[in-house]
C-alpha positions as CSV (number, residue, x, y, z in Angstrom):
1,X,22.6,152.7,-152.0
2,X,19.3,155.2,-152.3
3,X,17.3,153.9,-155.1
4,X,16.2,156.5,-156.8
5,X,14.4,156.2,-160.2
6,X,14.0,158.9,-162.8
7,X,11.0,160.0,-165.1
8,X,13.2,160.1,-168.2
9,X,13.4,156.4,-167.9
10,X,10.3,155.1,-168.0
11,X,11.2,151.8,-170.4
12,X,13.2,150.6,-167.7
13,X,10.7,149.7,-165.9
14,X,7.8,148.2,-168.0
15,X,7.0,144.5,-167.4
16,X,5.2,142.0,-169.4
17,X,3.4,139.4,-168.5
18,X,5.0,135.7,-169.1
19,X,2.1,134.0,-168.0
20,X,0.6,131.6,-170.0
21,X,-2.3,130.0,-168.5
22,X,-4.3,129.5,-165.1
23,X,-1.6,129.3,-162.3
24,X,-2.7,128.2,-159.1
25,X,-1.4,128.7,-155.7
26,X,0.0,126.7,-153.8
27,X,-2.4,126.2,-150.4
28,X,0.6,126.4,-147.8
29,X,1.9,129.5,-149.6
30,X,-1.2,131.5,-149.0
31,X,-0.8,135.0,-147.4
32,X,-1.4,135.3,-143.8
33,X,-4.2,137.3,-143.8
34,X,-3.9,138.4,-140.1
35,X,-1.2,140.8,-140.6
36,X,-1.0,144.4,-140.5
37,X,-2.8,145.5,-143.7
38,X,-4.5,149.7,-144.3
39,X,-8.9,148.3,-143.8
40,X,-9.9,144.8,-143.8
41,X,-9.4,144.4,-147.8
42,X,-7.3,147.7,-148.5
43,X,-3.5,146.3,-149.3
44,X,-0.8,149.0,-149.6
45,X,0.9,148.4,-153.1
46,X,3.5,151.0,-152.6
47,X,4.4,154.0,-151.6
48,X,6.8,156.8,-152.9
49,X,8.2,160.1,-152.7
50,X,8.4,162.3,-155.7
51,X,10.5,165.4,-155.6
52,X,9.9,168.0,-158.5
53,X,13.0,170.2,-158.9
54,X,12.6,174.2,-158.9
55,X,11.2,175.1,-163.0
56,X,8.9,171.5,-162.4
57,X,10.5,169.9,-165.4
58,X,12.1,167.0,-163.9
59,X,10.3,164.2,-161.3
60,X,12.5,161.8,-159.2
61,X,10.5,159.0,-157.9
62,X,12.4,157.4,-154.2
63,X,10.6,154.2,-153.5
64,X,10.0,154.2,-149.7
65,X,11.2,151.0,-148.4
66,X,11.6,151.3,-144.0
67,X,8.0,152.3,-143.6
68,X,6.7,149.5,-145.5
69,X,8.5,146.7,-143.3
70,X,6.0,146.5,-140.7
71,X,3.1,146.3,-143.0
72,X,4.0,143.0,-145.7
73,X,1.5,140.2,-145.8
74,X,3.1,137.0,-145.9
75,X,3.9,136.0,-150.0
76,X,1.1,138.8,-151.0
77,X,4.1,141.6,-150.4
78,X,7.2,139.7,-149.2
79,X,8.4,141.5,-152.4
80,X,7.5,144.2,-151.9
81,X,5.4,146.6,-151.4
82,X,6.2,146.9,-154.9
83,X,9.3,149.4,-155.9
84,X,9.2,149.8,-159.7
85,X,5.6,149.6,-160.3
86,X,4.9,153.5,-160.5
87,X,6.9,155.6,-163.4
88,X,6.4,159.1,-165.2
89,X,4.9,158.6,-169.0
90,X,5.3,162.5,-169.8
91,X,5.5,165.6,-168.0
92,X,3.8,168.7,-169.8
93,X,4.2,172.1,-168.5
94,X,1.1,174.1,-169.1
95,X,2.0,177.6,-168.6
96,X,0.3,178.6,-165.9
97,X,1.6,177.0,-162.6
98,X,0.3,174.1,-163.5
99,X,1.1,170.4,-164.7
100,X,-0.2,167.3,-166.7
101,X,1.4,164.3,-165.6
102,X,1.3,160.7,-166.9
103,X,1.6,158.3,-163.7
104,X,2.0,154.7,-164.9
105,X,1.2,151.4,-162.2
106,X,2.1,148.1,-163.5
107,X,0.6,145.6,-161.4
108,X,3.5,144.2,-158.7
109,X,2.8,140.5,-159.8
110,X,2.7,140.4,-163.6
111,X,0.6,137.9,-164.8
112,X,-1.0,135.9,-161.8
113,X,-4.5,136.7,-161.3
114,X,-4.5,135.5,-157.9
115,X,-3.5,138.4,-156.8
116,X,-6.2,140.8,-159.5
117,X,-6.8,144.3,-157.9
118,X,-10.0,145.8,-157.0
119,X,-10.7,149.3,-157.0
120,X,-7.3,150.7,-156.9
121,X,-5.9,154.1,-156.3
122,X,-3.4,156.2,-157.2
123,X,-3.1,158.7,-153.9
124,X,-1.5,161.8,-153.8
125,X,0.0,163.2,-150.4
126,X,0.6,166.9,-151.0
127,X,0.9,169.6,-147.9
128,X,-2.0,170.5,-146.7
129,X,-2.4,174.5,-145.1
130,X,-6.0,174.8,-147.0
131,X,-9.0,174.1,-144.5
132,X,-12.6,172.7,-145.3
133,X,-14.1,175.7,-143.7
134,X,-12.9,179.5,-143.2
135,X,-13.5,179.4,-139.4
136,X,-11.9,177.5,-136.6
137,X,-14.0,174.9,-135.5
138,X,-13.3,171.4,-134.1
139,X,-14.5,169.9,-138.0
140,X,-12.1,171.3,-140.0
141,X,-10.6,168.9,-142.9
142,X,-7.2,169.5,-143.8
143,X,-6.8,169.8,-147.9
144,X,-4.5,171.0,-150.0
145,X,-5.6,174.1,-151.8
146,X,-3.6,176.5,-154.4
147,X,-5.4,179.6,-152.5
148,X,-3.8,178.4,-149.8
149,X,-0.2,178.0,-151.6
150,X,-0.5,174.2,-151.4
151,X,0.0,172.1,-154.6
152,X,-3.3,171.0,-155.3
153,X,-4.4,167.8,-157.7
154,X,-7.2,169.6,-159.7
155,X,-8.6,166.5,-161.4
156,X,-9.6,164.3,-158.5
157,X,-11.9,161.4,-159.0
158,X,-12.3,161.9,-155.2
159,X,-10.8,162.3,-151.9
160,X,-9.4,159.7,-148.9
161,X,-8.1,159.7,-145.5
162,X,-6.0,156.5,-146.3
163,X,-2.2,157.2,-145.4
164,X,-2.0,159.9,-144.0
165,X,1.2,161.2,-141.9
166,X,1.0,159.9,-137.9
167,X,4.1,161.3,-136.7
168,X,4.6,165.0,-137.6
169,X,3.5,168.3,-135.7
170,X,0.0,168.1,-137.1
171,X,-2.1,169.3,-138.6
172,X,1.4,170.5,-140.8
173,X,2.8,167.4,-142.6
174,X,6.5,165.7,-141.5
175,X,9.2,164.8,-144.1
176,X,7.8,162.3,-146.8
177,X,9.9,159.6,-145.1
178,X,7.7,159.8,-142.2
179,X,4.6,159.1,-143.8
180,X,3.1,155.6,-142.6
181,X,1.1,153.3,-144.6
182,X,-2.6,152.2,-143.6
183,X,-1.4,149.1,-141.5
184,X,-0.9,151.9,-138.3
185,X,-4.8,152.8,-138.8
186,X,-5.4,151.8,-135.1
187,X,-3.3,154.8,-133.9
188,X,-3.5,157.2,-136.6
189,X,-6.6,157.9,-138.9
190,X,-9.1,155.8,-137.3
191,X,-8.1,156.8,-133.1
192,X,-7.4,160.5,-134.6
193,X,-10.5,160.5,-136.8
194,X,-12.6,160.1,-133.8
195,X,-11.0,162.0,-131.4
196,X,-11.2,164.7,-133.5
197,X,-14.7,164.3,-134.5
198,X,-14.9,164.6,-130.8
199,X,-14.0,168.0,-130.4
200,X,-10.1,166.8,-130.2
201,X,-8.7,168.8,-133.4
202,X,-8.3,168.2,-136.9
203,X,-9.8,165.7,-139.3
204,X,-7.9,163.9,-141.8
205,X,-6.6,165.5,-143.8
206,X,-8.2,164.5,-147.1
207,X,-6.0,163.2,-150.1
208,X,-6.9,163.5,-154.1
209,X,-6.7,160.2,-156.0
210,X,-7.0,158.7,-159.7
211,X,-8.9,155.6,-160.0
212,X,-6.9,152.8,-161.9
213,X,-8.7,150.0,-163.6
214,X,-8.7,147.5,-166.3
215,X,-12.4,147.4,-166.8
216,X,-15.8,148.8,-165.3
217,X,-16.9,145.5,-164.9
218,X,-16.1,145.2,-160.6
219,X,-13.3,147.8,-161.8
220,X,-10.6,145.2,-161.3
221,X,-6.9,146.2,-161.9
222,X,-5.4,142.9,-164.0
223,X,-2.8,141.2,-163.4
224,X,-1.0,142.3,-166.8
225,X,-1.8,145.4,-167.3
226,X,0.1,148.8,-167.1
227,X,-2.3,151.7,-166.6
228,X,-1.7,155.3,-167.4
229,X,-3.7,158.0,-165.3
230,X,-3.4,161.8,-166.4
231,X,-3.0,163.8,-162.9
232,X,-3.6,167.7,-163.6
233,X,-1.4,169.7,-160.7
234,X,-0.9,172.9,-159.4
235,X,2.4,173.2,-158.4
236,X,3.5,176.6,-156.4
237,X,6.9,177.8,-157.7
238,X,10.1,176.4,-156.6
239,X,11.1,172.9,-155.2
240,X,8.3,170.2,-153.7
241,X,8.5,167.0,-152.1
242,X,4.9,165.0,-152.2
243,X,3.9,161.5,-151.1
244,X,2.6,158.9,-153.6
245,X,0.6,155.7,-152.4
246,X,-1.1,152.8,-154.3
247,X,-3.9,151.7,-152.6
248,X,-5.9,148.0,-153.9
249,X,-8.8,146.2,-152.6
250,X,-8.2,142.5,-152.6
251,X,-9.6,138.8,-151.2
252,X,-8.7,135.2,-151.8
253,X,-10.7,134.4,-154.9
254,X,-13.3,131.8,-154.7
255,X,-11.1,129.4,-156.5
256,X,-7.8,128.3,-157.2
257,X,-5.9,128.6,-159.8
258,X,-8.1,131.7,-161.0
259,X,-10.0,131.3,-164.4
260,X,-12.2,134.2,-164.8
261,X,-11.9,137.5,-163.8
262,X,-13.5,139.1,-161.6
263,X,-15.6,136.5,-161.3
264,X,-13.8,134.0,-159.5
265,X,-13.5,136.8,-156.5
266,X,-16.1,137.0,-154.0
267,X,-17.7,140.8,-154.0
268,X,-15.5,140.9,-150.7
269,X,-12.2,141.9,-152.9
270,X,-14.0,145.0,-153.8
271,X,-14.1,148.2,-151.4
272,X,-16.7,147.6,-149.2
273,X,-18.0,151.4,-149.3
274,X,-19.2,153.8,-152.4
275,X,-16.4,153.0,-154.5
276,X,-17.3,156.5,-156.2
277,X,-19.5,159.6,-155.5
278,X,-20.4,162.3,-157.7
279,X,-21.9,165.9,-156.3
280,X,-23.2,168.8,-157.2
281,X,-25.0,171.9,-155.9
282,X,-27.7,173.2,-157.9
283,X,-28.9,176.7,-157.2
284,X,-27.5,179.3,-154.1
285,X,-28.8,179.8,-150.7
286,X,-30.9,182.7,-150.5
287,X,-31.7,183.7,-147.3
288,X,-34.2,180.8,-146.1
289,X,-34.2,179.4,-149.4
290,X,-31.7,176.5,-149.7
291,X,-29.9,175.2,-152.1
292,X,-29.7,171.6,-153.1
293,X,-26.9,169.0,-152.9
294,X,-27.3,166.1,-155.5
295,X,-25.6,163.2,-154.6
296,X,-25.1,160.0,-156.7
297,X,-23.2,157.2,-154.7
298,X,-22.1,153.9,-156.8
299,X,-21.8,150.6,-154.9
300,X,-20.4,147.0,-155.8
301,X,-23.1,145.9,-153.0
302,X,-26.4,147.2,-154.8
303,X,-28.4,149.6,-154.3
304,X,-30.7,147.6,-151.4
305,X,-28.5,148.4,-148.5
306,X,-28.7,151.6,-145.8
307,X,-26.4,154.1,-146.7
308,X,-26.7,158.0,-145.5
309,X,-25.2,161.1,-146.7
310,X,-22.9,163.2,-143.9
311,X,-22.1,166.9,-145.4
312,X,-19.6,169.0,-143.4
313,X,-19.4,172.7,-143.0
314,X,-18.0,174.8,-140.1
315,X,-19.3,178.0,-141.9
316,X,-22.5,176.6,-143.0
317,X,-24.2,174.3,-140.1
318,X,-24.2,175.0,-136.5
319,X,-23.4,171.6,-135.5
320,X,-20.7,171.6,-138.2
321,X,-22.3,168.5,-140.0
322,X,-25.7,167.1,-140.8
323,X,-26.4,163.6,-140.8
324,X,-29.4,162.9,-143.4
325,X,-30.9,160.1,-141.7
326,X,-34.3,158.4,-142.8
327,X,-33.5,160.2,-146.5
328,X,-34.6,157.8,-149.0
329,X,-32.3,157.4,-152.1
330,X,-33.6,157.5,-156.0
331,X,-32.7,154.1,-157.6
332,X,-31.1,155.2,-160.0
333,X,-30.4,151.3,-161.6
334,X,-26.3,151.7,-161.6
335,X,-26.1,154.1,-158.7
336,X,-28.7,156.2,-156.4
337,X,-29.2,159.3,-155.7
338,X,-30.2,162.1,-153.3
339,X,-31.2,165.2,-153.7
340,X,-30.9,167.3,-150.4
341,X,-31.2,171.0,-149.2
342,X,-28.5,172.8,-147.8
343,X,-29.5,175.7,-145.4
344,X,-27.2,178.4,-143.9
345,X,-27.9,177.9,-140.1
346,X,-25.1,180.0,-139.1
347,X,-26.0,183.0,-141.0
348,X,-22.6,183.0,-142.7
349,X,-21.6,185.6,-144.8
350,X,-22.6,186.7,-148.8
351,X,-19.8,184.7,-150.4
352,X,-18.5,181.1,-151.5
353,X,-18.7,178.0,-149.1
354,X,-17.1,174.9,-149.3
355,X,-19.3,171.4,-148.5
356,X,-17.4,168.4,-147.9
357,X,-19.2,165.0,-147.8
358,X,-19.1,161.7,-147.8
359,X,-21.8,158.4,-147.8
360,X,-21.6,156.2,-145.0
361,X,-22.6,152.8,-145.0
362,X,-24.2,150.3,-142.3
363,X,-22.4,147.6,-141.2
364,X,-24.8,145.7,-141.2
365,X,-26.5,143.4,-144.0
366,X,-23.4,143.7,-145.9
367,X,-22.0,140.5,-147.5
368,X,-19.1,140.4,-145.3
369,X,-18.6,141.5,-141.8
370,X,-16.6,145.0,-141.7
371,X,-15.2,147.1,-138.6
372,X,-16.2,151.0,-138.4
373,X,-12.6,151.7,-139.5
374,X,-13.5,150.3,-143.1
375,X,-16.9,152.8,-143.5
376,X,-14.6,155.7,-142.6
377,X,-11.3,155.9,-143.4
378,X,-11.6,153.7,-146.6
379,X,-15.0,156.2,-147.4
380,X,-14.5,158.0,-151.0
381,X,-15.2,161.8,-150.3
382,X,-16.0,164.5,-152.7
383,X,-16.3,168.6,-152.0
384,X,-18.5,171.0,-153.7
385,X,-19.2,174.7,-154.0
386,X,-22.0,176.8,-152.3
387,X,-22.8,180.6,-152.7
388,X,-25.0,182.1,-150.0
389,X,-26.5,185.0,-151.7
390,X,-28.2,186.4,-148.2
């Protein structure tokens, strides 16, 4: 029996929390950390396909159970991935091609803080035939774009490489059913990534998200909450089928049963890298004058730690990227910040540019030890705007 579950249902599948008090865990019941999991603290919540029918005013939500077999942890998911923890709140038609939908994520073990979320993200797998750059060149980022008839989620808080599709004709995405959870990293984004940083093909492609979380204190997801996002779509006419994952960062807490939250979690439950990024470009490139690129990076590690700042441009670079090493941040207290100028050393074109980017971090001097996989894949990315005027 396909279980299918509908937006105009949504009661059916609140929760509340009956917990009480503290519960601990019992020691021999502890998840096996070992197995399969999406980065070192990155845990796959759930995945789903929602299909939008052809005038976009109805959502069915299909849980998708056979690709999460291979990918449970030992008590943390052996119910799950969870299958009823995502609903539709509301579903508003704008107008103008476009949607505002209410995505609701209960958290898939109501009311033991054991398991509290870090940094977790609504992800949104949509067809990708939109490209980072107009030319062909071995760096070019598959995203979804409405000038390129994709759907396209217009209110990202930023984009990911977690989860992407491993077994379709890429770069074009298989049926939703195919898509494979994080736990296949080792052969999919993280092999692929590289190879195609290495002159192999396509990178990524990139996927919008919403960040979900209780509080901004270590932006923890708690174990009794429901949280509503607001995701603002472009949806090309007729039917569409689109991929939906939850994505939290989580380690054993420090102690057991759990008292306080967050603080009974080691910084190690937290994503490793910039849990956000924020860019702009300020000014145009004018023929040798460049423009600048302000980024601000935020990190649950402080602001004491080597990170660097990778833009990407096929149009725009002639090595496709620049790598600003040796470029001292602003301390910005919360968050710091670059400021950076953008040239046009391929003579492109009068005309708009796109700039993709992303922080990367070292791997070393961090508080816990973390494989290259973690600083790329699980890497928030953001893309911004240039006009070269000359």
């Amino acid at each position: 029996m396909r279980w299918v579950i509908w937006f105009i249902f949504p009661i059916l599948l609140g929760c509340s929390s009956g917990a009480s008090g503290p519960v601990g865990v019992n020691a021999d019941n502890l998840p096996t950390l070992t197995v399969r999991r999406a980065l070192n603290n990155h845990w796959l919540w759930g995945q789903y396909n929602f299909h939008i029918n052809s005038d976009h005013s109805q959502i069915q939500i299909t849980p998708l159970r056979g690709t999460q077999i291979h990918y449970n942890v030992k008590m943390l998911l052996e119910k799950g991935p969870c299958y009823n923890c995502v609903w539709i709140t509301y579903l508003k038609k704008n107008g103008d091609d476009t949607i505002n939908l209410g995505v609701a994520i209960r958290h898939p073990y109501p009311g033991n803080d054991y398991y509290t979320g870090f940094d977790v993200k609504g992800i949104v797998h949509f067809p990708a035939k939109g490209r980072l750059s107009k030319k062909e060149n071995d760096i070019d980022c598959a995203i979804s774009l409405r000038e390129a008839g994709d759907p396209e989620l217009l209110n990202a808080d930023g984009l990911i490489m977690l989860y992407y599709p491993t077994d379709g004709p890429h770069p074009y995405f298989p049926p939703i059913q195919l898509y494979q959870p994080g736990g296949n990293l080792g052969g999919g984004i993280s092999w692929g990534y590289y190879h195609d940083m290495m002159g192999g093909g396509t990178i990524g492609p990139l996927f919008g998200f919403k960040n979900y979380h209780s509080s901004e204190n270590r932006r923890y997801f708690a174990s009794s909450a429901v949280l509503v996002r607001d995701y603002h779509i472009y949806i090309p006419p007729g039917e569409w089928d689109f991929g939906y994952s939850i994505d939290a960062c989580w380690a054993p807490p420090l102690k057991n049963p759990v008292t306080k939250v967050p603080d009974d979690f080691p910084v190690a439950a937290n994503s490793i890298v910039n849990y956000r990024i924020d860019a702009a470009i300020v000014g145009e490139i004018n023929g040798n004058e460049p423009a600048l690129l302000v980024v601000d990076a935020y990190s649950h590690v402080g602001n004491d730690f080597p990170d660097f700042v990778i833009a990407y441009s096929g149009d725009l670079f002639k090595n496709e990227q620049i790598f600003f090493w040796g470029v001292e941040p602003i301390d910005m207290g919360d968050h710091v910040r670059w400021i950076l100028p953008v040239y046009n050393t391929c003579g492109a074109s009068v005309g708009w540019y796109r700039i993709g980017l992303n922080v990367e971090i070292s791997m070393y001097g961090k508080p816990e030890p973390h494989d290259w996989t973690d600083t790329i894949c699980g890497a928030v990315w953001q893309i911004v705007k240039v006009h070269v005027a000359s």
